[in-house]
C-alpha positions as CSV (number, residue, x, y, z in Angstrom):
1,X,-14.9,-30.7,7.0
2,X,-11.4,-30.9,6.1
3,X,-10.0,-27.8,4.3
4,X,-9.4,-28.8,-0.1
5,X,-7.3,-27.1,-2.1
6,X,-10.0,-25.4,-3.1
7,X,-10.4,-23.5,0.0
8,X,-7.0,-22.6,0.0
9,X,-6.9,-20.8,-3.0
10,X,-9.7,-18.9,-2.4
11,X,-7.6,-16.9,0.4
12,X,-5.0,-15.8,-2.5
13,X,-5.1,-12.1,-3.0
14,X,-2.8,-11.3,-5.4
15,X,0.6,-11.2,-3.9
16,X,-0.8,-12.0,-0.1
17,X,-3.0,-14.0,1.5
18,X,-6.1,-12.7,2.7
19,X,-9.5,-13.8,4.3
20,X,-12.8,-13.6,7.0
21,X,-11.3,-14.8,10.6
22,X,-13.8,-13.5,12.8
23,X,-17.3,-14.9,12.6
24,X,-20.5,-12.2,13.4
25,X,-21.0,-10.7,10.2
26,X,-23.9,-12.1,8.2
27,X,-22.8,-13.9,4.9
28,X,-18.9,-13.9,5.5
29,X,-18.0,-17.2,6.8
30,X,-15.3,-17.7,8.4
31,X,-12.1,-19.0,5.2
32,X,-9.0,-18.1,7.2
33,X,-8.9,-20.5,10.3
34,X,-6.7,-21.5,12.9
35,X,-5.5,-24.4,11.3
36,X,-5.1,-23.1,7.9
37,X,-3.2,-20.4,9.3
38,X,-0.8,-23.2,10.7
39,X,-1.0,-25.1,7.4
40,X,0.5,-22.2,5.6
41,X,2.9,-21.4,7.8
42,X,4.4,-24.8,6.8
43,X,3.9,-23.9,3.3
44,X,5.9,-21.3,3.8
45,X,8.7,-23.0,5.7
46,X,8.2,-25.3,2.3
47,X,9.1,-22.5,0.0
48,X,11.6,-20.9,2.2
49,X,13.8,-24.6,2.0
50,X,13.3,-24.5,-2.1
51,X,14.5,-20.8,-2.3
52,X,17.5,-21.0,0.1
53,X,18.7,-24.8,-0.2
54,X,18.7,-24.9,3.8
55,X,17.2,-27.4,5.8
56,X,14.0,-26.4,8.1
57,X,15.8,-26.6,11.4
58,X,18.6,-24.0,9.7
59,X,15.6,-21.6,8.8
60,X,15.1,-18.1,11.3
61,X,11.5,-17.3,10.2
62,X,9.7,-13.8,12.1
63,X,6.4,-13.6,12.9
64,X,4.6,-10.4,13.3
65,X,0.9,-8.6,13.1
66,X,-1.1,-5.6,13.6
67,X,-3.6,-4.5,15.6
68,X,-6.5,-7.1,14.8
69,X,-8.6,-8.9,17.1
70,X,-7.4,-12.0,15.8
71,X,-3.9,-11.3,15.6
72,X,-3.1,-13.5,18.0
73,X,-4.5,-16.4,17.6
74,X,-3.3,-16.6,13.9
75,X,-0.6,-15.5,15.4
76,X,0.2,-19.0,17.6
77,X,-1.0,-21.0,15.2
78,X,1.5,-19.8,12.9
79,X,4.1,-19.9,15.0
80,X,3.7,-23.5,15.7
81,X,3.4,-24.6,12.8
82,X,6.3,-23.1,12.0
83,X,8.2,-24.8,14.5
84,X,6.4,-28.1,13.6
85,X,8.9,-28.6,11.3
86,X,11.7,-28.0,13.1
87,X,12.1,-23.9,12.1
88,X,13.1,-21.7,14.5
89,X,10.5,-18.5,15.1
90,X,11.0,-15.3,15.9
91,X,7.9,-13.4,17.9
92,X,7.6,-9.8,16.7
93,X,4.6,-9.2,18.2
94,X,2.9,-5.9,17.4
95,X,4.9,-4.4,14.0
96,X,4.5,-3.0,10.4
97,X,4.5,-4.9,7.0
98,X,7.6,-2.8,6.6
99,X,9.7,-3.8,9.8
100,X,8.9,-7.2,9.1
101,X,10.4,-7.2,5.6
102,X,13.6,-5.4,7.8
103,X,13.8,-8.3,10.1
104,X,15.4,-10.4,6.7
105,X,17.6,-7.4,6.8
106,X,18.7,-6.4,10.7
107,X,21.6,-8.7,11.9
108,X,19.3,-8.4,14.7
109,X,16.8,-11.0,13.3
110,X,18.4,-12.5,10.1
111,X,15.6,-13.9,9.6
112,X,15.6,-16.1,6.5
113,X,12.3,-15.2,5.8
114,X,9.0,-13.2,7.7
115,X,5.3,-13.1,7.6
116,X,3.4,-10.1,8.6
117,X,-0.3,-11.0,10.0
118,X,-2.2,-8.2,8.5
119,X,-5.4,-7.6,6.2
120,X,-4.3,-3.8,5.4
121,X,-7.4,-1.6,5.7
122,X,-9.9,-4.0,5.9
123,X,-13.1,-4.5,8.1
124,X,-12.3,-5.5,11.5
125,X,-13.4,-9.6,11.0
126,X,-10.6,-9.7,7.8
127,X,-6.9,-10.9,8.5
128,X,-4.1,-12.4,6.3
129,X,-0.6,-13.2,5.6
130,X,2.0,-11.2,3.4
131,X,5.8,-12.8,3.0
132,X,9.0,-11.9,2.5
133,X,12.4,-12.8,1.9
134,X,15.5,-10.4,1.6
135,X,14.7,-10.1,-2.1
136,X,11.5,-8.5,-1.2
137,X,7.8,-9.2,-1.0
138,X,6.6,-12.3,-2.3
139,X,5.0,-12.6,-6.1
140,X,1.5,-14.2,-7.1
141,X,3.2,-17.0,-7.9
142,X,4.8,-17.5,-4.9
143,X,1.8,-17.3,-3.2
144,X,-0.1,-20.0,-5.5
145,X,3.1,-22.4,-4.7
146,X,2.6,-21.6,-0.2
147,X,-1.2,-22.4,-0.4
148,X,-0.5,-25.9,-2.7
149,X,1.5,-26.5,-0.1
150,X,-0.4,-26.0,2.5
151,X,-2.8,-28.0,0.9
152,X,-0.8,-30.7,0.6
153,X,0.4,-30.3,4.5
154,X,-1.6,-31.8,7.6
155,X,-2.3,-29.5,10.8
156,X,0.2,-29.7,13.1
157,X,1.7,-27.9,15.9
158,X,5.0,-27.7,17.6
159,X,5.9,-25.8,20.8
160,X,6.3,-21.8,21.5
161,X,8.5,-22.8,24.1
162,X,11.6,-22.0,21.7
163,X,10.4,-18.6,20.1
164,X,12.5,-15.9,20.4
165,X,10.2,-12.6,21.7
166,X,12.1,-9.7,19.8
167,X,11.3,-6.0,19.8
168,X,11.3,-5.5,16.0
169,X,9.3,-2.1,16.1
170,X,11.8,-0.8,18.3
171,X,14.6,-2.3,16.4
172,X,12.8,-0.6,13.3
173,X,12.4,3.0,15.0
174,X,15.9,3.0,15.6
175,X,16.4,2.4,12.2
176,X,14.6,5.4,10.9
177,X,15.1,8.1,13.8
178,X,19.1,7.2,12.8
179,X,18.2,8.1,8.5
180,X,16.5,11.6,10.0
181,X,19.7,12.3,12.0
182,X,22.1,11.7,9.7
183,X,20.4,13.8,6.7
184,X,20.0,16.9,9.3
185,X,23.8,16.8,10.4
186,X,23.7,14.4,13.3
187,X,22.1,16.2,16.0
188,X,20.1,14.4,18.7
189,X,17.1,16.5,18.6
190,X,17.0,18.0,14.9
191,X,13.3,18.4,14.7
192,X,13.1,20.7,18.2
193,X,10.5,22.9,17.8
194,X,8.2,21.1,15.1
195,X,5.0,20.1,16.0
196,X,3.4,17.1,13.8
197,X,0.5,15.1,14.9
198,X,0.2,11.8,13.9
199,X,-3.4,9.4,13.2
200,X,-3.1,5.8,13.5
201,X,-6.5,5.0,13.2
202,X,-5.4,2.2,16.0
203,X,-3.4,0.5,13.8
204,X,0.0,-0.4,14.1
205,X,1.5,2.6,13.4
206,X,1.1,4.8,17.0
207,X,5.0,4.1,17.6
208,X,5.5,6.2,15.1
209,X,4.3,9.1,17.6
210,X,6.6,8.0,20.5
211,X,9.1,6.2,19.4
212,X,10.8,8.1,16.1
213,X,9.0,11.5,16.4
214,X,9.7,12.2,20.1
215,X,12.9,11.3,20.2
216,X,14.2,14.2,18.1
217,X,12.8,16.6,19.8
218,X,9.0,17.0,18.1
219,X,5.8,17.8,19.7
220,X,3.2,15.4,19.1
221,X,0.6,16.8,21.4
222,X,-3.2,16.6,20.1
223,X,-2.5,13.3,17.7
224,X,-5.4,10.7,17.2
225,X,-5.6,6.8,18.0
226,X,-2.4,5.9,18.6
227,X,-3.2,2.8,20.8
228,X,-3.8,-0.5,19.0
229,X,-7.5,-1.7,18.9
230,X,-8.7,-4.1,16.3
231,X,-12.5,-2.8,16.2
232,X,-11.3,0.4,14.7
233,X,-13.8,2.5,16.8
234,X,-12.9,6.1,15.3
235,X,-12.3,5.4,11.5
236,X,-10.9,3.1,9.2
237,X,-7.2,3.3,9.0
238,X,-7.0,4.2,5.7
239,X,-5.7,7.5,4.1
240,X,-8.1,7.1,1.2
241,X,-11.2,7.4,3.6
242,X,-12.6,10.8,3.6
243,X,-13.4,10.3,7.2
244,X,-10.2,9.3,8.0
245,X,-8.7,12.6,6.6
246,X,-11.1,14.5,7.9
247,X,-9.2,13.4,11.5
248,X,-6.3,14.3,10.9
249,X,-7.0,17.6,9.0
250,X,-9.0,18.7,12.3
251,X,-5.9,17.7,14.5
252,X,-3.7,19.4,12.2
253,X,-5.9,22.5,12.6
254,X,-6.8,22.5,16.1
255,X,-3.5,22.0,17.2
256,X,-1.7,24.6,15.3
257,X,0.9,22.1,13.9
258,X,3.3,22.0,11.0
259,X,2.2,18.8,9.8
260,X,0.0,15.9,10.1
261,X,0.8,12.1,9.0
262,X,-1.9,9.3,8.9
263,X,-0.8,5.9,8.1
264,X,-3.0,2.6,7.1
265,X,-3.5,-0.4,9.4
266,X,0.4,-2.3,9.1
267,X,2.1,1.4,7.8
268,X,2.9,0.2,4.5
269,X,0.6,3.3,3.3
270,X,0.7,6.8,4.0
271,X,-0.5,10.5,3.6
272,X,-0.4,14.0,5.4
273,X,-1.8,17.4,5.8
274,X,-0.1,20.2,5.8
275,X,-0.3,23.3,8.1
276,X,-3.2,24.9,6.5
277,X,-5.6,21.9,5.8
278,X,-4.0,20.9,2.4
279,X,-4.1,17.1,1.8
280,X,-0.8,15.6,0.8
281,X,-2.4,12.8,-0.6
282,X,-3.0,11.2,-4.4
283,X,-1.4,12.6,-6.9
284,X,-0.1,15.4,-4.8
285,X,2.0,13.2,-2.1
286,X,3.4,11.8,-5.6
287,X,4.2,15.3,-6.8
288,X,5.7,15.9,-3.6
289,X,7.9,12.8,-3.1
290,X,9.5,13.3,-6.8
291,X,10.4,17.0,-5.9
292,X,12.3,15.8,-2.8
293,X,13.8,12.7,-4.9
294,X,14.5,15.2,-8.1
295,X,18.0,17.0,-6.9
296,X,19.7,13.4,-6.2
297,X,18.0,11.7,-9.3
298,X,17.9,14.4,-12.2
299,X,16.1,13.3,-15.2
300,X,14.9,9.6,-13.4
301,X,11.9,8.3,-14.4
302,X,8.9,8.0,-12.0
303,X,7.0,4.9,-12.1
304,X,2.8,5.9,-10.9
305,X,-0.3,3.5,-11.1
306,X,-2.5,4.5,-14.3
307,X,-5.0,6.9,-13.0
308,X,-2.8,9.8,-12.1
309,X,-3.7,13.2,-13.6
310,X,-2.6,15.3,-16.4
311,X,-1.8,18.1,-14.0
312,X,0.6,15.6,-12.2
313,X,2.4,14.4,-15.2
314,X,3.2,17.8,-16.6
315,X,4.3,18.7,-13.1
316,X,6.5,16.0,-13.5
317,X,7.9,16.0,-16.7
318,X,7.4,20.3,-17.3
319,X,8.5,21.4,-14.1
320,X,11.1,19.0,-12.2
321,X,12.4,17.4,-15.7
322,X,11.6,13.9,-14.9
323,X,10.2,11.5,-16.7
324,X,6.6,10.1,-15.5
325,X,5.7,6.1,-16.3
326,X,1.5,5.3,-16.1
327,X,1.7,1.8,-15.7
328,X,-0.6,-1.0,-14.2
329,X,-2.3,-0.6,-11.1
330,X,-1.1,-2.5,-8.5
331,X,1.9,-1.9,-5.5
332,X,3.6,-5.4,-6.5
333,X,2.8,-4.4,-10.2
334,X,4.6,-0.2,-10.1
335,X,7.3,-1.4,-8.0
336,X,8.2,-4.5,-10.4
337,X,8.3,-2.5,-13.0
338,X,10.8,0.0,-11.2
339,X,13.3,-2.8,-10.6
340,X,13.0,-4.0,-13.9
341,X,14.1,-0.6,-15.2
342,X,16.5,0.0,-13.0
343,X,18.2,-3.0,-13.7
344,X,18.0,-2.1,-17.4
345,X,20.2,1.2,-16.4
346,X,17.5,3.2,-16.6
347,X,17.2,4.9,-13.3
348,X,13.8,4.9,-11.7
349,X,13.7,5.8,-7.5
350,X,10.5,6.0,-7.4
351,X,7.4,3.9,-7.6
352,X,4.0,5.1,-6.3
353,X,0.1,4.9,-6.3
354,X,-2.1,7.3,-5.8
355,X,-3.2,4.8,-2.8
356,X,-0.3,5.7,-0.8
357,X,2.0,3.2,-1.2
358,X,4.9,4.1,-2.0
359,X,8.5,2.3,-2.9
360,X,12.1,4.0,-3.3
361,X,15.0,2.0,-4.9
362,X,17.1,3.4,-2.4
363,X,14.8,1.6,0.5
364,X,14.9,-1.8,-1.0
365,X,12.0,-1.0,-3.1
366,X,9.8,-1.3,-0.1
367,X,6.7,0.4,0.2
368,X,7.2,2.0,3.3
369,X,4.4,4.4,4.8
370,X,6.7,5.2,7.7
371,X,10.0,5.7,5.1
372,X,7.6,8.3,3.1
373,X,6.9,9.9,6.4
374,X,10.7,10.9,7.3
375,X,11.3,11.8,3.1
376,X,8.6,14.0,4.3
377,X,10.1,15.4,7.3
378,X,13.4,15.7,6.6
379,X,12.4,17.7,3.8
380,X,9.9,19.8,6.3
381,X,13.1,20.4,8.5
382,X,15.3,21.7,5.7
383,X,12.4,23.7,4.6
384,X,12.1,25.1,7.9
385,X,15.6,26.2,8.3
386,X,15.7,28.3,4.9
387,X,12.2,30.1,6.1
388,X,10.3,27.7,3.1
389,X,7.2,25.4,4.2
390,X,6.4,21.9,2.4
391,X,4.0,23.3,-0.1
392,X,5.7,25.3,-1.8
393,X,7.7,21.9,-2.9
394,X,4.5,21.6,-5.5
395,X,3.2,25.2,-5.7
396,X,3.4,24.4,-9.7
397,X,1.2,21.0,-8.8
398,X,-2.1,22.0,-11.3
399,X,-5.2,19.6,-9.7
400,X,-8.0,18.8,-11.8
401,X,-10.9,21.1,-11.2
402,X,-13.1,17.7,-10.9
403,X,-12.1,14.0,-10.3
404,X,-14.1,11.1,-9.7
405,X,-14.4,6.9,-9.9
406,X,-17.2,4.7,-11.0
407,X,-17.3,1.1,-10.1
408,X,-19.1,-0.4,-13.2
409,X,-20.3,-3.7,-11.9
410,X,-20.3,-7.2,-13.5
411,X,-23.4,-9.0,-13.4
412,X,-24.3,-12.4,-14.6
413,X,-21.3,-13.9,-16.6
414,X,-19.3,-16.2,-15.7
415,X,-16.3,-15.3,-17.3
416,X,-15.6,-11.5,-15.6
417,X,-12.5,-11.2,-17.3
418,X,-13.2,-12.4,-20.4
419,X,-16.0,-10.2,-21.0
420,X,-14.1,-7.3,-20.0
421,X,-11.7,-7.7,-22.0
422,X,-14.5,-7.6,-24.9
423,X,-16.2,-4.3,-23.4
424,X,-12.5,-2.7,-23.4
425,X,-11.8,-4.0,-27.1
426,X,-15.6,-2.6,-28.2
427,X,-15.1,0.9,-25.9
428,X,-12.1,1.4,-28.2
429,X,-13.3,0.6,-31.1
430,X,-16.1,2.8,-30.6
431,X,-14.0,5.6,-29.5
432,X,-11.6,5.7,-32.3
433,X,-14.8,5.4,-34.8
434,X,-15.8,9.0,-33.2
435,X,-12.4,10.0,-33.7
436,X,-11.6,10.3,-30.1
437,X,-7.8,10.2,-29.5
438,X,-6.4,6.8,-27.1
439,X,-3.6,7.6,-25.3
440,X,-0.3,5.5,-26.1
441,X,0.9,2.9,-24.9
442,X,-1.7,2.0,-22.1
443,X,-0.8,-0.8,-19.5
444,X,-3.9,-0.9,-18.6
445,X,-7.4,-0.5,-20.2
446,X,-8.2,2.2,-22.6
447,X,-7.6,5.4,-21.9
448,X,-9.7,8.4,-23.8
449,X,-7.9,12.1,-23.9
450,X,-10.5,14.5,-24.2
451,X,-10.0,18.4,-24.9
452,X,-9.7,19.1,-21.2
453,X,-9.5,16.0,-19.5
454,X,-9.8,12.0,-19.9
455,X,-11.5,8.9,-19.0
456,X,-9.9,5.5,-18.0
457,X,-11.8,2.2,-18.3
458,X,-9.8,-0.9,-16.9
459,X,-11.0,-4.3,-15.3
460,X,-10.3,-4.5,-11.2
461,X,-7.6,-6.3,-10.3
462,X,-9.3,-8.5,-7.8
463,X,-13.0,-7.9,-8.0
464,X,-15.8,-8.6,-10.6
465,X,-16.3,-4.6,-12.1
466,X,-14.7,-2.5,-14.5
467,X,-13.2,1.1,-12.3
468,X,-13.7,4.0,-14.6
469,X,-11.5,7.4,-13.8
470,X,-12.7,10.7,-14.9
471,X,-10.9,13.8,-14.7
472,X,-11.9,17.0,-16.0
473,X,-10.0,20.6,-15.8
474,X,-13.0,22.6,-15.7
475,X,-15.8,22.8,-13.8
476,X,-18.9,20.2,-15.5
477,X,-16.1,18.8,-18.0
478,X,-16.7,15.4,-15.9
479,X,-20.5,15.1,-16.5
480,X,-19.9,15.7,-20.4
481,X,-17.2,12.9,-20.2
482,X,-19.3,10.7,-18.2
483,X,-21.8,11.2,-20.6
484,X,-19.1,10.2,-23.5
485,X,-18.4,7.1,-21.6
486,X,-22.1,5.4,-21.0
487,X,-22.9,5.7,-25.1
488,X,-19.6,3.9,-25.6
489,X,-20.4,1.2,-23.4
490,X,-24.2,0.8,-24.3
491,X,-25.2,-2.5,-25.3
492,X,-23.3,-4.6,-22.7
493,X,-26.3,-6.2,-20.6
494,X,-23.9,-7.3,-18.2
495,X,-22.6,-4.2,-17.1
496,X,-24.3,-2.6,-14.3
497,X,-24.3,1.2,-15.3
498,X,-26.6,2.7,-12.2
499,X,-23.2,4.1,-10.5
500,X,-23.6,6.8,-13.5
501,X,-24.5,10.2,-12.6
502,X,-25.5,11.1,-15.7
């Protein structure tokens, strides 16, 4: 059957495309097909000739992808229709979300705009499309005008005979291992002597092993999954995976090195580990980043998604005199809001989720796994050379003594949003009728500050439930909270409340 409009807008994921291209797994049809990949690809081209004024045939467009098993094929059909219209493609074959936002910014590639065939972390039969211009990533909104288009366009294909192969990743590396040599004084091997392993998780990011890492001088014996397989055989690539940390905290140890990096699927995520086990991740890779970024930007303001702790903000705030920002979860959503502020004169260089992406207004706002990795390492060098390690970067960093995240489902309605919004309106009510303080201003949900932690009730941003954050400083201060929680929330039949420990 022909694909509707319908179908199309189905595959919008917030600020990307996303959908099932692989068939096998029982109840996930495939959504993203071949030729609605090369319907919006034309789409694209579309919005590309409204936001430039050029005609298609003056439009460079860059086509890249990760590691998936149907990269490829989404891959060609992109490509050609692409050049269907009279575009001109660029082929950047394996890549990053990040490199491909660069190729809009390499005189390389000047590529008027670039899509990035990725689906981030997810299962192995998942792909989509992400966008960008030189201005950055594309919105919501630009997404709900490339999939009208593309329902409005007809399959059609064009030739690869004309595409332009182009090393991008390479182009990319060189990039980056120039930013290392420059901040450690320009010699060719500055990081001689360091030993970091690197976890992939098969993803795209294994170049960063061999192509930045070795390069100046680094050992990067004993690092996991470096080549790029689509079934994801070890773990998923995805630093907020347990299993996936567990990997690389057992290459870090068993291998004796300084420092272990793990990136997501397309490397626009990251975390590490340290030489002694210790997660950088969460709110402590935050914690971390603003104490590198606190020297050049004194009393900035760092911009974090809304469930970061107590313990980080007074880090923050107490200890590196910044200034700390909860705001709406969401990458598109913390990095908006930085650009917004900084064009307000209020400087902001920073805007991070405890996910692991990661955006610095010196780096186009781009949240750039692989860019966190060598703020990371430069600052390991330096620490290095004046007989300091990493950690002691956040030795003040106070963690919650428990932590934890209850997906509160939505059963049985069919407006989810609507009736969320009506749970959050009657958990505050209810809170403030116990005299329970609400933290001010909130960007999201309702937030309850408790004598010795909180609690954060908010709807998902894409899925039908209502996430629920607990932190607590002392040992059993969670259960008691929990506990707070589920009376203030009784009554709601639609809420599914069995993910409650208590």
């Amino acid at each position: 059957m022909p694909l509707t409009h319908e179908d199309f807008m189905k595959l919008a994921n917030g600020s990307d495309i996303r959908g099932v291209a692989v068939a096998g797994v029982e109840g996930e049809p495939v959504t993203l097909t071949p030729e609605a990949a090369n319907r919006i690809a034309a789409g694209f081209v579309r919005l590309l000739t409204e936001k430039t004024g050029k005609k298609p045939e003056e439009l460079q467009i860059a086509v890249g992808h990760d590691s998936r098993i149907s990269a490829l094929a989404i891959k060609d059909c992109v490509l050609t229709g692409i050049t269907h219209t009279g575009a001109h493609g660029i082929d950047c074959v394996l890549a990053s979300t990040p490199a491909m936002f660069m190729a809009t910014i390499f005189e390389d590639t000047a590529a008027d705009g670039s899509i990035m065939i990725t689906a981030s972390h997810l299962p192995y039969n998942r792909n989509g499309l992400k966008f960008f211009t030189s201005a950055g990533g594309a919105e919501k909104s630009d997404i709900q005008k490339i999939l009208t288009y593309a329902a409005e366009a007809e399959e059609a294909h064009g030739t690869l005979d004309n595409v332009l192969k182009f090393d991008l990743i390479g182009r990319y590396s060189e990039h980056l291992v120039q930013k290392i040599r420059t901040a450690l004084g320009g010699e060719e091997k500055p990081l001689a002597g360091m030993h970091i392993v690197v976890d992939a998780g098969n993803g795209a990011g294994g170049f960063f092993a061999g192509r930045i890492l070795t390069p100046l001088g680094v050992d990067t014996s004993g690092s996991r999954y470096l080549n790029p397989d689509g079934h994801f055989p070890n773990h998923i690539p995805n630093p907020e995976d347990p299993k996936a940390m567990l990997a690389i905290k057992e290459a870090v140890i068993e291998n004796d090195a300084d420092l272990g990096l793990i990136f997501d699927t397309d490397v626009d995520r990251m975390s590490a580990v340290l030489a002694d086990g210790t997660d950088v991740s969460r709110n402590a890779l935050i914690a971390m980043m603003a104490a590198i970024l606190a020297p050049d930007y004194p009393g900035s303001t760092i911009i974090t998604d809304s469930v970061t702790s107590d313990g980080l903000h007074d880090f923050l705030e107490n200890d590196l005199h910044l200034k700390h920002l909860r705001y709406m979860r969401g990458y598109k959503n913390v990095i908006n809001e930085c650009i917004r502020r900084n064009e307000a004169g209020e400087v902001s260089p920073l805007a991070i989720e405890t996910s692991g992406h990661g955006a610095l207004s010196e780096n186009y706002y781009l949240d750039d796994g692989a860019y966190l990795a060598v703020k990371l390492i430069i600052a390991a060098a330096k620490a290095r050379a004046e007989g300091r390690t990493l950690d002691d970067l956040i030795v003040n960093l106070r963690q919650p003594a428990e932590a934890r995240e209850i997906r509160i489902k939505i059963k049985d309605v069919d407006d989810v949003k609507a009736y969320g919004k009506k749970v959050l309106a009657a958990f505050e009510e209810r809170a403030k009728a116990k005299s329970l303080t609400i933290a001010e201003p909130s960007y999201e949900g309702v937030r309850i500050v408790f004598d010795g932690g909180w609690a954060l009730l908010r709807m998902s941003l894409h899925d039908p439930n209502m996430p629920l954050n607990i932190e607590a400083d002392a040992a059993g201060g969670a259960d008691e909270i929990e506990r707070t929680v589920k009376e203030l929330i009784r009554g709601f039949d639609a809420l599914d409340l069995s993910g409650f420990q208590n």
